[in-house]
ROTORZA-467128 format. One record per residue: z, y, x of N, C-alpha, C, O in turn; residue number from 1; residue in one letter. Coordinates in steps of 0.02 Angstrom, whole numbers, plus 50000, padded with zeros to 5 digits. Each point is the difference from the previous one (the first is absolute). Example, Ala and Ser with C-alpha at 12.3 -4.5 7.8 and 13.67 -1.06 7.14 Angstrom:
// residues 2
ATOM   n_c3   n_c2   n_c1  ca_c3  ca_c2  ca_c1   c_c3   c_c2   c_c1   o_c3   o_c2   o_c1  num  residu
ATOM  50390  49716  50660  50000  50059  49955  50000  50060  50045  50033  49999  50052    1       A
ATOM  49931  50054  49930  50003  50059  50042  50037  50055  49961  50008  50055  50025    2       S
//
This chain:
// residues 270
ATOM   n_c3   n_c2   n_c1  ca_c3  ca_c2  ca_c1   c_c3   c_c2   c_c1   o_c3   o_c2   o_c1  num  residu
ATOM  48816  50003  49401  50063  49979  49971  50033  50061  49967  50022  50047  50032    1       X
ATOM  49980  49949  49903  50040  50062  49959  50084  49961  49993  50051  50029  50021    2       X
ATOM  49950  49923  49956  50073  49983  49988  50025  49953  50077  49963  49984  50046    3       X
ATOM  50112  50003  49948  50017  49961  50039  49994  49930  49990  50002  49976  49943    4       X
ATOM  49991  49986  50113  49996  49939  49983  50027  49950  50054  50017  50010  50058    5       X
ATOM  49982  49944  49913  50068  49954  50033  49951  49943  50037  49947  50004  49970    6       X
ATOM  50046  49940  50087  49966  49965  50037  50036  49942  49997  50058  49998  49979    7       X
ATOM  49901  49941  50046  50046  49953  50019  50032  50010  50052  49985  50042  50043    8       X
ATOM  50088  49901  49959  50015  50020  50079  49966  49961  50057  49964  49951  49988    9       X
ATOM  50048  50070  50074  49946  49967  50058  50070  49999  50052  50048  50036  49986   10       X
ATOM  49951  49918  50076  50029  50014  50021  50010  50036  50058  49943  50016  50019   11       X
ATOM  50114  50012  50034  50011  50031  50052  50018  49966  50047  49998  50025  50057   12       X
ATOM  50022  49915  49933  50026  49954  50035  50023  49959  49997  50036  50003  49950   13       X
ATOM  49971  49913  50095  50035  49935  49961  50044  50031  49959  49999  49976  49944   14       X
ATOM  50042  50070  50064  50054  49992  49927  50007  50089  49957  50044  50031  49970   15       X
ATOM  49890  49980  50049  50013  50071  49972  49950  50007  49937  49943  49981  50015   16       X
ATOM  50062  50032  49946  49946  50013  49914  49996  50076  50001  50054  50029  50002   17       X
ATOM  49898  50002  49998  49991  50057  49991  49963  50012  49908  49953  49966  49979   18       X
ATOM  50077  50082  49985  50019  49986  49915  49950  50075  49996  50035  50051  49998   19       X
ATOM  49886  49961  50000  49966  50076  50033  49977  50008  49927  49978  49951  49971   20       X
ATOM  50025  50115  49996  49971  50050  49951  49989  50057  50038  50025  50016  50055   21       X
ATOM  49925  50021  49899  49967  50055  50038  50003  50055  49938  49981  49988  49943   22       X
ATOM  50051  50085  50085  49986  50037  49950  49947  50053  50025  49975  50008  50056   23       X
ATOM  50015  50026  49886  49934  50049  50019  50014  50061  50007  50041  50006  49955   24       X
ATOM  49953  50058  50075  50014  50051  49987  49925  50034  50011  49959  49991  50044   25       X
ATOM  50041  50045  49905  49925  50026  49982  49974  50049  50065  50048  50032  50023   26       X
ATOM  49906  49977  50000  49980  50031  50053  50008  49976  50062  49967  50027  50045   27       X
ATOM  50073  49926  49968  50018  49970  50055  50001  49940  50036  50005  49990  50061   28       X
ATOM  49987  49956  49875  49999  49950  50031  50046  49950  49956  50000  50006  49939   29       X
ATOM  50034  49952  50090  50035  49953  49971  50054  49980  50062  49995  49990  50061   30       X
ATOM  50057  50011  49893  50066  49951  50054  50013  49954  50000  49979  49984  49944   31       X
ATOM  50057  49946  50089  50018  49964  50013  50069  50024  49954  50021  50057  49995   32       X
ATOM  50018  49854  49958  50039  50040  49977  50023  49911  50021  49979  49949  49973   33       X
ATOM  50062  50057  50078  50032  49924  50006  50084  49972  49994  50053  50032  50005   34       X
ATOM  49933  49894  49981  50086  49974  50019  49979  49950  50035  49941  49993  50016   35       X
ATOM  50126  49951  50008  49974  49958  50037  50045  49934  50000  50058  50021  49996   36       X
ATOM  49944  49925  50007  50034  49971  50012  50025  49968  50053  49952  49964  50017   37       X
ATOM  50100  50024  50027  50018  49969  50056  50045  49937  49987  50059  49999  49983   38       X
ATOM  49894  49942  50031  50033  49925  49989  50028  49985  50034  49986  49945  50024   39       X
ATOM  50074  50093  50002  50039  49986  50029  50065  49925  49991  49977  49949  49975   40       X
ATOM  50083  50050  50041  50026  49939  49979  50053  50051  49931  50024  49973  49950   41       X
ATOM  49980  50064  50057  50021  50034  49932  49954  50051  49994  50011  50056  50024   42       X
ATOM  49933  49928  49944  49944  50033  49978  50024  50083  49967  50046  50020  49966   43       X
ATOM  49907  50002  50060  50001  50099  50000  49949  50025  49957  49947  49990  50029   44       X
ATOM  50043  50037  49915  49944  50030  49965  50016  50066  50037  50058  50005  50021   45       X
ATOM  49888  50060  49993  49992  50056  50038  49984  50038  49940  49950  49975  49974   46       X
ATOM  50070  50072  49993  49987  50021  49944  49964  49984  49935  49994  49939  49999   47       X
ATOM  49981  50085  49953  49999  49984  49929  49954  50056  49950  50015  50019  49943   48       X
ATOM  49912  50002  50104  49942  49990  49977  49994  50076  49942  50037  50049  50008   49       X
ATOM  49930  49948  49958  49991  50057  49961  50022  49976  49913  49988  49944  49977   50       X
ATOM  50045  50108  49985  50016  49973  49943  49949  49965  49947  50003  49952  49962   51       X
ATOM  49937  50107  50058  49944  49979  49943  49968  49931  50026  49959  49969  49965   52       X
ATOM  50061  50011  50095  49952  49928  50011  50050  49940  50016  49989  49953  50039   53       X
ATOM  50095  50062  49908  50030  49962  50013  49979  49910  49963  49998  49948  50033   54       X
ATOM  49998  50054  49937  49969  49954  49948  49976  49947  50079  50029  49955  50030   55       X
ATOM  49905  50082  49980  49982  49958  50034  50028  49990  50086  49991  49955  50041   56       X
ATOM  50040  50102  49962  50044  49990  50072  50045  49945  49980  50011  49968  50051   57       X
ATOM  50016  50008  49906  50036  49943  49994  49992  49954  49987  50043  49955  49999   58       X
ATOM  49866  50039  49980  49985  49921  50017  49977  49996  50082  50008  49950  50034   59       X
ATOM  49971  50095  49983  49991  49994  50076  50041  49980  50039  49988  49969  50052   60       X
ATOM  50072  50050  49925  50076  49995  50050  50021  49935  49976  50039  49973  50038   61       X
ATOM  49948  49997  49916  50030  49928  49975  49931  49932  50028  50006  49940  50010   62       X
ATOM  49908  50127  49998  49970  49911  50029  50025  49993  50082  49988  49947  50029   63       X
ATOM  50049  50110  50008  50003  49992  50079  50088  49979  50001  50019  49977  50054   64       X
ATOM  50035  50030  49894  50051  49964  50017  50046  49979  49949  50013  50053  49972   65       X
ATOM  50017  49905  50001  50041  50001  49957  50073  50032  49976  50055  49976  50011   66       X
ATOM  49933  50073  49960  50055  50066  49986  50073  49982  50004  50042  50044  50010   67       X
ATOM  49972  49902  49984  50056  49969  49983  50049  49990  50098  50059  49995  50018   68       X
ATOM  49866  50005  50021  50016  50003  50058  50006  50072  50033  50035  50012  50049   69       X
ATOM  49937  50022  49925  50017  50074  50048  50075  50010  50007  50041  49983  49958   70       X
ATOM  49970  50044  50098  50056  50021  50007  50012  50077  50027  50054  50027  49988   71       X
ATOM  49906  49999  50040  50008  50056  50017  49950  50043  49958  49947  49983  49973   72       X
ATOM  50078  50063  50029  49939  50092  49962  49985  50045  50062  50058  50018  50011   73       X
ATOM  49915  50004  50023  49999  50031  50046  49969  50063  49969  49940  50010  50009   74       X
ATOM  50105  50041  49947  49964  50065  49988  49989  50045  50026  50035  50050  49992   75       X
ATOM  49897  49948  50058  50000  50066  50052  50007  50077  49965  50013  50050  50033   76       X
ATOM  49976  49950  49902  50039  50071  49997  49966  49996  49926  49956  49960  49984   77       X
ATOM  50079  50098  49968  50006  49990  49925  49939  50042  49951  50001  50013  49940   78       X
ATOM  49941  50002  50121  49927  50024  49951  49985  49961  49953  50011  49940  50007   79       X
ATOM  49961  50084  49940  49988  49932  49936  49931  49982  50027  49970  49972  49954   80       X
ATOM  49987  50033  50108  49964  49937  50014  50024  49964  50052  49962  49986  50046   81       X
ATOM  50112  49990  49954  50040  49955  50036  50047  49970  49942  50033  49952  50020   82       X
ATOM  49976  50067  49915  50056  49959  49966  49989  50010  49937  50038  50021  49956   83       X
ATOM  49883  49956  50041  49960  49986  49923  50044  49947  49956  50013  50004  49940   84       X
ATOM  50007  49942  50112  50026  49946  49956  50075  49965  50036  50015  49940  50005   85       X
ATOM  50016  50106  50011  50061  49996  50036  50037  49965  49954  50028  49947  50015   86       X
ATOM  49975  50090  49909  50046  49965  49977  50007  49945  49963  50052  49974  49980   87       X
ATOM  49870  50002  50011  49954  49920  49975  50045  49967  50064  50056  49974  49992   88       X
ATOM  49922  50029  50048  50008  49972  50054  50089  49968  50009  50019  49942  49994   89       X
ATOM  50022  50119  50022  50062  49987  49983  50046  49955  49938  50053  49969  50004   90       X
ATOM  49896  50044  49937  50018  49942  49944  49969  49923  50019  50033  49951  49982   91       X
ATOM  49911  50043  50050  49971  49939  50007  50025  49980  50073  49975  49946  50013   92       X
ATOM  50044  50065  50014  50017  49975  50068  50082  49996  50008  50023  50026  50050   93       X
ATOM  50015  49948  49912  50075  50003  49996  50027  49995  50076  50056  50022  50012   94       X
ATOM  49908  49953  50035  50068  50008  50084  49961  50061  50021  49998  49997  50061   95       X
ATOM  49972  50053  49921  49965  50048  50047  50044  50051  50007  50036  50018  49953   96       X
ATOM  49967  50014  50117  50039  50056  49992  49938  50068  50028  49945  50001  50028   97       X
ATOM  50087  50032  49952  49951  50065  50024  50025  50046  50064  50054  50030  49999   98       X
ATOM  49901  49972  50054  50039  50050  50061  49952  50054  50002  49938  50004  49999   99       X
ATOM  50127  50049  50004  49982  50040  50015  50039  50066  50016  50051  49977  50027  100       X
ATOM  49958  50106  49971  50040  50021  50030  50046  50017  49959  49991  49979  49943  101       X
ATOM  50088  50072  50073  50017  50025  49954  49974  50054  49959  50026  50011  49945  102       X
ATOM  49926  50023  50076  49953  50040  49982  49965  49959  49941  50002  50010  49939  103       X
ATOM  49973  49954  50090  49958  49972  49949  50019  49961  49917  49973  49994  49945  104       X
ATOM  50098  49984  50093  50042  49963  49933  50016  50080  49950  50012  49996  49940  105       X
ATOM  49985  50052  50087  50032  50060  49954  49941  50024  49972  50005  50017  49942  106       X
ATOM  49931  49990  50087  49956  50020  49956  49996  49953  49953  50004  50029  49946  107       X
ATOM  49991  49917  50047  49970  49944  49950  50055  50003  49966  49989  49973  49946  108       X
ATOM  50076  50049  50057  50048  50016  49972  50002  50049  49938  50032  49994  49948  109       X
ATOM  49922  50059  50071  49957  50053  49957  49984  49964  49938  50025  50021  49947  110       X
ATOM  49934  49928  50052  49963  49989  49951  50012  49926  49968  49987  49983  49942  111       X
ATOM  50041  49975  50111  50012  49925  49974  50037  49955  50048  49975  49962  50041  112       X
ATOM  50094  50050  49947  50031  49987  50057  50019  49911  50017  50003  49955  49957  113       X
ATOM  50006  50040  50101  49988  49932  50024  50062  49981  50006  50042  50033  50031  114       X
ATOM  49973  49895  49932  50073  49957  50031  50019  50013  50077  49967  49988  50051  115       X
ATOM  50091  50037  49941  50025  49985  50088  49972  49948  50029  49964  50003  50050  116       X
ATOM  50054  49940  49916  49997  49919  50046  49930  49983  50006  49989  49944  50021  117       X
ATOM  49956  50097  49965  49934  49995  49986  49973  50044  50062  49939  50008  49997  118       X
ATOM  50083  50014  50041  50001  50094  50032  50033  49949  50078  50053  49969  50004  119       X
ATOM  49890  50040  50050  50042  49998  50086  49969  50053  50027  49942  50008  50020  120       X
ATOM  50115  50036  49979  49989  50068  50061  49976  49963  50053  50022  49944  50012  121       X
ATOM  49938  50080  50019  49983  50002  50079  49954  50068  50048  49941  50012  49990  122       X
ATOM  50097  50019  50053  49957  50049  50026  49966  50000  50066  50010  49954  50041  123       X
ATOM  49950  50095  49971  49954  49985  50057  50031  49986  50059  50053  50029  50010  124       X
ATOM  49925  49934  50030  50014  49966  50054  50061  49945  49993  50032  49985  50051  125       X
ATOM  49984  49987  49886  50050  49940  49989  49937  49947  49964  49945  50012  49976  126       X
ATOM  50094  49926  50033  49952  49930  50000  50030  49957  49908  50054  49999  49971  127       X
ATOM  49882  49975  50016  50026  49946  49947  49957  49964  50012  49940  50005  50011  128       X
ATOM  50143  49910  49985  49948  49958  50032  49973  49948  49937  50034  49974  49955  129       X
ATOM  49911  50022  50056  50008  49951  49952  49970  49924  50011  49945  49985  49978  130       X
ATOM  50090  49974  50054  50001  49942  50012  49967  49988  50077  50036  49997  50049  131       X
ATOM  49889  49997  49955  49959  49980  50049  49995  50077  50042  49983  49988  50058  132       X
ATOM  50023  50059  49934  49988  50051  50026  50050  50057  49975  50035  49999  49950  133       X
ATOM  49959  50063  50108  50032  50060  49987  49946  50039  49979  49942  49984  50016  134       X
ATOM  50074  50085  49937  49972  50054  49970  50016  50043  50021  50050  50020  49970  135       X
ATOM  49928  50029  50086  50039  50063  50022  49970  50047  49964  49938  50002  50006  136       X
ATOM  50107  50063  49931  49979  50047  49981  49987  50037  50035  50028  49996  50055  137       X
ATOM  49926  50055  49935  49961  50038  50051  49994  50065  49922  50006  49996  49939  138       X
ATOM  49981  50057  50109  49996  50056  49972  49886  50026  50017  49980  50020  50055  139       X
ATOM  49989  49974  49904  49944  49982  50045  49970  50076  50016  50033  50041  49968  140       X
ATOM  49917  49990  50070  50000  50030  50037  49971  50067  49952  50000  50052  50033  141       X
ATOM  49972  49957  49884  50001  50026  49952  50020  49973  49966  50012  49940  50007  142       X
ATOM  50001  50102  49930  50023  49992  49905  50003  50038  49985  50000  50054  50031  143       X
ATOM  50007  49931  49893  50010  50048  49946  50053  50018  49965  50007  50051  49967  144       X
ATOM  50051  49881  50047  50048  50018  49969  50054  49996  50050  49993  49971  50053  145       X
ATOM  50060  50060  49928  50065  49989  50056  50043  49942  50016  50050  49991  50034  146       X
ATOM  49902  49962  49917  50073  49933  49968  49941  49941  50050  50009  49940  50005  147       X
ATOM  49958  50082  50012  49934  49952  50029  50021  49960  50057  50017  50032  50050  148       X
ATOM  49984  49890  49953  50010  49969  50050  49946  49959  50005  49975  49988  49946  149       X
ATOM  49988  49976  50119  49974  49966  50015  50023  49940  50026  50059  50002  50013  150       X
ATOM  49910  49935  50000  50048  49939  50070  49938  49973  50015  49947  49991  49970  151       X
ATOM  50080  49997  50102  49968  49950  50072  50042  49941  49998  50054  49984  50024  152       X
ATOM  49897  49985  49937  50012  49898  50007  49985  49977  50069  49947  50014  50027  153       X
ATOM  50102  49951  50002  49994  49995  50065  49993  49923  50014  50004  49973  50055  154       X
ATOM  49986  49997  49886  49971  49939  50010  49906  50032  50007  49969  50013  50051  155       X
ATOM  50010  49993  49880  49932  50004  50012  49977  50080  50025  49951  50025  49973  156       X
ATOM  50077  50005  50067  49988  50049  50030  49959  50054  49941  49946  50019  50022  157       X
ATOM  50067  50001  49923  49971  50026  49948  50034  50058  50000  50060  49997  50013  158       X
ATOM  49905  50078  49969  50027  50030  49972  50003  50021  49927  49945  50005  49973  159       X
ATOM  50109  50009  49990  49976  50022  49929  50005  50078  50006  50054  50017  50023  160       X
ATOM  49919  50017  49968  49997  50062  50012  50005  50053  49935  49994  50061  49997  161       X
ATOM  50018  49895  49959  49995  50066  49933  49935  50044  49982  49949  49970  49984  162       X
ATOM  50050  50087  50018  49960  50058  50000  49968  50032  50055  49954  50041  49999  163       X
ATOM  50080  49931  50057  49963  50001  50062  49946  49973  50003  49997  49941  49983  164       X
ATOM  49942  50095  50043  49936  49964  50037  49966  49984  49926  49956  49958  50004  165       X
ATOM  50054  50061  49947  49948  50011  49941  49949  50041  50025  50000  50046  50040  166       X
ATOM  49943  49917  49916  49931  50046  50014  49958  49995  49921  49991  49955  49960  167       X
ATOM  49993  50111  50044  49941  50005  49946  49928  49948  50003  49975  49993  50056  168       X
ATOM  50005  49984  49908  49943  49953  50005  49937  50014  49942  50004  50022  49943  169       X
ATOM  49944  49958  50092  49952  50010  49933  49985  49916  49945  49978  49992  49943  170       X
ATOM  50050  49957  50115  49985  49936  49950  50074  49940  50009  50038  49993  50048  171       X
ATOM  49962  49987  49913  50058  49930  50013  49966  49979  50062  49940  50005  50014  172       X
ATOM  50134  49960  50036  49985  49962  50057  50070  49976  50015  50055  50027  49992  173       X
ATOM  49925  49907  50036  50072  49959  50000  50023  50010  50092  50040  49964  50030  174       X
ATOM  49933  50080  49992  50005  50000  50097  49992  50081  50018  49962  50037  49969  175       X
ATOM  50055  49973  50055  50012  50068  50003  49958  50009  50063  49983  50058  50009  176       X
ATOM  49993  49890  50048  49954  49984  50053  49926  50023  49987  49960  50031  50034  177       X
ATOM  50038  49940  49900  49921  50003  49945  49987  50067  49996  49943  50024  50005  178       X
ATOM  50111  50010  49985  49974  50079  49956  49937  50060  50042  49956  50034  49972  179       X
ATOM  50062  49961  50108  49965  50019  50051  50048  50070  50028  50024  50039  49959  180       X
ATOM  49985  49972  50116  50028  50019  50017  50023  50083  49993  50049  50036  50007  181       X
ATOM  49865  49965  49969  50006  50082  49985  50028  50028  49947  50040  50047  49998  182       X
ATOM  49925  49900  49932  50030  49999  49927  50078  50011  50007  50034  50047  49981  183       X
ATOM  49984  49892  50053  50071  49990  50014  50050  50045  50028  50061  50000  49987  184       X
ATOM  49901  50044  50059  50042  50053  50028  50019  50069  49955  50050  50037  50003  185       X
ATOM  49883  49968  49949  49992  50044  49952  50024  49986  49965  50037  50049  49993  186       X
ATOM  49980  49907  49958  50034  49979  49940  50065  49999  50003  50036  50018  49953  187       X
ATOM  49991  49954  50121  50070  50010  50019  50049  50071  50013  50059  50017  50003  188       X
ATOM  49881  50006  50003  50018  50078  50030  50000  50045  49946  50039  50048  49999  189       X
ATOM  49911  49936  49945  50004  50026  49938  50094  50002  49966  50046  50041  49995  190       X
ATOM  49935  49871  49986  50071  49989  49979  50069  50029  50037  50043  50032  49969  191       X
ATOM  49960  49954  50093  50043  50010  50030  50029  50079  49970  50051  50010  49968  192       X
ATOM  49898  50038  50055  50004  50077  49971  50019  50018  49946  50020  50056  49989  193       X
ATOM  49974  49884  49957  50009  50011  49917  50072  49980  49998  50039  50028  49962  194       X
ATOM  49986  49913  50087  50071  49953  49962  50055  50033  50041  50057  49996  49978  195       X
ATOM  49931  50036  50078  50039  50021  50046  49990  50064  50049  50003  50009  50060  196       X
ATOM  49982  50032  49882  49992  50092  50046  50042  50015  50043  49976  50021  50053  197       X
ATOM  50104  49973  49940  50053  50009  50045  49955  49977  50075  50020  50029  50050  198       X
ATOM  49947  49943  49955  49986  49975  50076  49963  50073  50012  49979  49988  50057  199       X
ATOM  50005  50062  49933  49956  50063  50017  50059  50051  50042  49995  50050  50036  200       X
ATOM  50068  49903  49934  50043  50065  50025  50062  49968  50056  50045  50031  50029  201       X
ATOM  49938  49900  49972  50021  49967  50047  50039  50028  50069  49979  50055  50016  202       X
ATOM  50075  49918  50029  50006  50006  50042  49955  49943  50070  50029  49958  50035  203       X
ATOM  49915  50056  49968  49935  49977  50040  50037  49932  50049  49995  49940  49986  204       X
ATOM  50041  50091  50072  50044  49954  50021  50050  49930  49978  50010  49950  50035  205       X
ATOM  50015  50064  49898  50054  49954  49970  49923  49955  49968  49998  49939  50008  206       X
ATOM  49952  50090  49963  49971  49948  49961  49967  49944  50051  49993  49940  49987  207       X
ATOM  49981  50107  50097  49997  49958  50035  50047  49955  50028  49981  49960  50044  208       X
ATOM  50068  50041  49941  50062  49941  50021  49966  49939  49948  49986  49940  50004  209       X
ATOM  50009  50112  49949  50018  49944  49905  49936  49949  50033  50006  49939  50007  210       X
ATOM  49922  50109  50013  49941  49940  50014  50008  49971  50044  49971  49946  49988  211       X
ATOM  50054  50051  50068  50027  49965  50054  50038  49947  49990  50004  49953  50040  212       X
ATOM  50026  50054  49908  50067  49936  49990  49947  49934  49954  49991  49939  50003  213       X
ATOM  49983  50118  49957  49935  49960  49956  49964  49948  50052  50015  49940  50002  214       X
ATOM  49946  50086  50032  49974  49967  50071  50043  49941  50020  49993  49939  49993  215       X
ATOM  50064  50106  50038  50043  49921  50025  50007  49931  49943  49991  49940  50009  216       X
ATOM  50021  50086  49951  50004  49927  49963  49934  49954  49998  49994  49939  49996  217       X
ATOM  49956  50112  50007  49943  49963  49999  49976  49916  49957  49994  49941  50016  218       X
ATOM  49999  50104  49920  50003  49936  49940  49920  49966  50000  49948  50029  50015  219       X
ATOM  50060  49911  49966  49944  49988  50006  49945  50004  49939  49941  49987  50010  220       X
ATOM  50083  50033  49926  49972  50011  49938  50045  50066  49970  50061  49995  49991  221       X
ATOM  49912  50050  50000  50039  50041  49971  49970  50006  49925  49939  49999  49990  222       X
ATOM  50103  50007  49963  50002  49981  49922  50020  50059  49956  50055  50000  49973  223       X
ATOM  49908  50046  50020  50010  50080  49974  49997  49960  49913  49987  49941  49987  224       X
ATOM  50031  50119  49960  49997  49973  49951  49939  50042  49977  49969  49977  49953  225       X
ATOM  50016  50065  50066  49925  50041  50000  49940  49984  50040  49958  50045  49999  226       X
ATOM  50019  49877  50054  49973  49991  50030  49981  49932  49999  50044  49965  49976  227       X
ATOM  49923  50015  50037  49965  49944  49978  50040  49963  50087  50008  50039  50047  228       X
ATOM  50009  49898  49960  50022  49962  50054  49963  50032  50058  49939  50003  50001  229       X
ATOM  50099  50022  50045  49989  50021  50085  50031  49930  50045  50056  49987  50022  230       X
ATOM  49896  49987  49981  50010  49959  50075  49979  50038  50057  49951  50036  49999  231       X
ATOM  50098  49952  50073  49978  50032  50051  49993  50063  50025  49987  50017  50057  232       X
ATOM  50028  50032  49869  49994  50066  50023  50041  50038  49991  49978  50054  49982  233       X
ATOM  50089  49943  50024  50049  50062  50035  49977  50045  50032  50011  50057  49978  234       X
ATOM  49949  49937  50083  49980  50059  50055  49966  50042  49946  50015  50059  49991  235       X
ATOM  49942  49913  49978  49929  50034  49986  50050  50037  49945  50009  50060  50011  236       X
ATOM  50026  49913  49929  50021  50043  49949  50065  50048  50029  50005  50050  49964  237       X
ATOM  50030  49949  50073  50052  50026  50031  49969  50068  50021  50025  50055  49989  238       X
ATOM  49907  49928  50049  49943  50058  50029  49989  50048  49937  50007  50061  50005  239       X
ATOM  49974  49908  49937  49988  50043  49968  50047  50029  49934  49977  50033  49953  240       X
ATOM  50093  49948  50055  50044  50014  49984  50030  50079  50050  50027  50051  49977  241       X
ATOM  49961  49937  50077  50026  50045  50039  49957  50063  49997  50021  50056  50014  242       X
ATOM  49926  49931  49969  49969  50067  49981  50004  50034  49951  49957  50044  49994  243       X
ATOM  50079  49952  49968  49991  49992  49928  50048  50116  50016  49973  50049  49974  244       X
ATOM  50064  49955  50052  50037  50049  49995  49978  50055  50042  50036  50050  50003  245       X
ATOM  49918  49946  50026  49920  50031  50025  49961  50019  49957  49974  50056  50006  246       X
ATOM  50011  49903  49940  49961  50041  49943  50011  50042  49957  50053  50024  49980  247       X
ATOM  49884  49986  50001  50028  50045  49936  50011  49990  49922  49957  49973  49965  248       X
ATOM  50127  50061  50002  50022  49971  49965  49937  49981  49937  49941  50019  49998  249       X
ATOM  50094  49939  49960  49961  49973  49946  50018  50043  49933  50052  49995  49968  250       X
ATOM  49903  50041  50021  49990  50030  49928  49973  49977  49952  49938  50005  50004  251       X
ATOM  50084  49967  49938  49977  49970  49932  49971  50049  49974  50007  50060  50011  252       X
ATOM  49945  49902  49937  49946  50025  49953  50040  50069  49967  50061  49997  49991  253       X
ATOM  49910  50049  49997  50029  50026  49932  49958  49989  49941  49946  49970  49996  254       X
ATOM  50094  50067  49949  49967  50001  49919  49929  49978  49993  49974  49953  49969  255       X
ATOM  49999  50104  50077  49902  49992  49983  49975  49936  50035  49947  49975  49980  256       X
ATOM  50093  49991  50079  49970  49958  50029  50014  49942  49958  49953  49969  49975  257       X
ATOM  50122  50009  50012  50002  49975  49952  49963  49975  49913  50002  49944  49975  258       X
ATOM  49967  50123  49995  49973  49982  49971  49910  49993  50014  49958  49997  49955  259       X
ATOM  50035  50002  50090  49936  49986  50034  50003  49937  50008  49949  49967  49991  260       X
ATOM  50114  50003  50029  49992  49920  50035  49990  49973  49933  49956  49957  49992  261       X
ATOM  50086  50066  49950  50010  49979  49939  49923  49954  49975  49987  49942  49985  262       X
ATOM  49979  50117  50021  49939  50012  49968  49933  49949  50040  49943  49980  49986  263       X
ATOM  50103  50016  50064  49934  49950  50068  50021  49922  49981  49957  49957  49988  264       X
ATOM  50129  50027  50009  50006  49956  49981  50037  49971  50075  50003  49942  50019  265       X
ATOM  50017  50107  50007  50041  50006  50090  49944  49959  50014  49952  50002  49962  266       X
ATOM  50048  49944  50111  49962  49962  50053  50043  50018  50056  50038  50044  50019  267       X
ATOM  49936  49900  50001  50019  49998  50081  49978  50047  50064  49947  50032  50003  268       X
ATOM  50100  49966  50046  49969  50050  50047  49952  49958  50028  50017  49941  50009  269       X
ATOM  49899  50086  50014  49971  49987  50048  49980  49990  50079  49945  49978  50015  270       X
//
């Protein structure tokens, strides 16, 4: 895979659509680049996909719900492979509002700023409900950006996790069960090192609170936007989340490696 590319959606659960593209980064592998939908009784889109595969991120998002029904935006945080088509979205979906922090309303403020009445602050550890269920924001246990929120649906015990629990991959896969445990630990541990270095310099103790609290909730699907659907495995990715500030940091290519990958045409790790 040289370019990115966009999938059908599959689902995560009676009422969850997972919306999966994969981008490539040369030498390494390929990411998971996801949104999601939660059919809830005031239906939740989970971010908004990559710009270059908006086209078709928006017929995807129109065959799993009718736009006219979304009501919530849930922008876990303002990377442009989370808000490719934020603002398609916002014109075609007239009741949607977008949550997210005050942080986050001021960056997007930068560049294309959002109606108030379009905009619901909410910060970590406060709830939005939306109809059949509560959404508790959660701060998840890495990121990349400071404006980053996650939520634990406590109807279907799901987590959305953002940028958390991404893993590098060598092929598309709709289960994150499939990939194999070792791949999985490696790819996660890769990523992890690339999206979130601050964990190298960590206070060891506080992050073990952060995985501990992770634990307690104990979700039963956790829903990274870099990971293909995790059923069942909190322990196992939490495990290898926690190692992650034990290793050693992640150093990118330079110049010569770069134009070496150029020239190979990147590939996947083996």
């Amino acid at each position: 895979m040289h370019r990115p590319e966009i999938f059908d959606p599959y689902p995560a659960g009676p009422d969850i659509d997972v919306l999966p593209s994969f981008f490539p980064i040369p030498g390494l592998g390929i990411v998971p680049v996801n949104a999601f939908v939660l059919k809830a009784q005031e239906p939740v889109l989970v971010d908004t996909g990559l710009l270059d595969l908006s086209d078709g991120f928006m017929d995807r998002l129109s065959s799993v719900i009718d736009l006219d029904d979304l009501r919530w935006l849930w922008l876990t945080h303002n990377d442009h492979d989370h808000i490719g088509s934020l603002h398609r979205i916002i014109e075609a979906a007239p009741r949607i509002r977008v949550v997210t922090t005050f942080l986050g309303l001021g960056k997007m403020s930068l560049f294309r700023p959002l109606a108030v009445d379009r905009v619901y602050l909410l910060n970590p550890g406060q709830v939005l409900d939306v109809g059949d269920r509560k959404l508790t924001s959660v701060r998840p246990p890495t990121y990349d950006a400071p404006e980053t929120t996650g939520f634990y649906d406590h109807k279907s015990a799901a987590l959305f996790s953002s940028d958390c629990f991404g893993a590098l991959m060598a092929e598309p896969a709709e289960s994150a069960g499939g990939i194999g445990s070792e791949r999985l630990r490696d790819g996660l541990i890769a990523w992890t090192k690339m999206d979130s270095p601050w964990l190298h310099a960590i206070d060891r103790d506080e992050f073990t609170k952060t995985i501990n609290y992770f634990l307690g909730l104990a979700p039963k699907v956790i829903l990274s936007a870099h990971l293909p659907a995790a059923h069942g495995m909190t322990d196992e990715l939490l495990q290898y989340i926690a190692m992650v500030p034990d290793e050693e940091p992640f150093v990118g290519p330079d110049q010569l490696a770069l134009q070496s990958m150029a020239k190979s045409g990147g590939g996947a790790p083996q």
